[in-house]
C-alpha positions in Angstrom: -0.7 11.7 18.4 1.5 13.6 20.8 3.1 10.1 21.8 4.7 10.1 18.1 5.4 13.5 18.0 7.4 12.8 21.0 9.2 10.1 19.6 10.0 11.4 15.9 10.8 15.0 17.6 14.5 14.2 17.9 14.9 12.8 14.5 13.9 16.0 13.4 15.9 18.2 15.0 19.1 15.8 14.3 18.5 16.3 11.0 16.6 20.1 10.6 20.0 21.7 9.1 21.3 18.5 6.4 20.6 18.7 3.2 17.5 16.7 1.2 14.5 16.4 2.1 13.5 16.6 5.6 10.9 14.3 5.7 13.1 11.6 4.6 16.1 12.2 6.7 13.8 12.2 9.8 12.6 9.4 8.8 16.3 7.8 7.5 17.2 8.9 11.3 14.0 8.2 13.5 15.2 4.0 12.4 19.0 4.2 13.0 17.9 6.1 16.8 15.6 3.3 17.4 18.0 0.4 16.0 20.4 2.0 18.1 17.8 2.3 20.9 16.8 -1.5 20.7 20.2 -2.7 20.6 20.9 -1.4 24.1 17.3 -1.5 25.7 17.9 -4.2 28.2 21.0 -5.9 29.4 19.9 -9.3 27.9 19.5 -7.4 24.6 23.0 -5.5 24.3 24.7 -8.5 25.2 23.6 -10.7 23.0 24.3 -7.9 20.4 27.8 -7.9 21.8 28.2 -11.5 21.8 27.2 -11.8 17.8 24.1 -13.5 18.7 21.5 -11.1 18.1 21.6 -8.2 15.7 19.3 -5.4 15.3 18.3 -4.4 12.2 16.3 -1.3 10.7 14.3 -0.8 7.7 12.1 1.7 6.3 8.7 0.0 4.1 7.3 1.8 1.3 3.8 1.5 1.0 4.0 2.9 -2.7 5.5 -0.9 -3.7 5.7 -2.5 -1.0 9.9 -2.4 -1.0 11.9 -2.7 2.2 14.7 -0.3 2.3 17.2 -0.7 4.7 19.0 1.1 7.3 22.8 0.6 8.2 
């Protein structure tokens, strides 16, 4: 538990002071830090990003119906 504390706690605090909900911005903002994360992890990885040859993609599943919302 304190593992994903520690890795949602930024995504919090980006978004503690927009407007909405703040489950769902941190949430919404937890994928586009960890797309952005990803795309950069490893020199083989941001290249290939760079190059066109990979891209990194970010979604967020609903369990309610089973939908794919994605991030961009």
């Amino acid at each position: 538990m304190p593992s994903l504390v520690t890795g949602i706690a930024p995504a919090v605090k980006a978004v503690s002071q927009q407007a909405g909900g703040t489950l769902a911005n941190a949430i919404r903002q937890n994928v586009i830090d960890n797309v952005a994360r990803l795309s950069s992890a490893t020199p083989i990885l941001s290249a290939a990003v760079e190059q066109g040859k990979l891209k990194v993609v970010g979604g967020i599943y609903r369990l309610r119906d089973g939908r794919v919302e994605m991030v961009g």
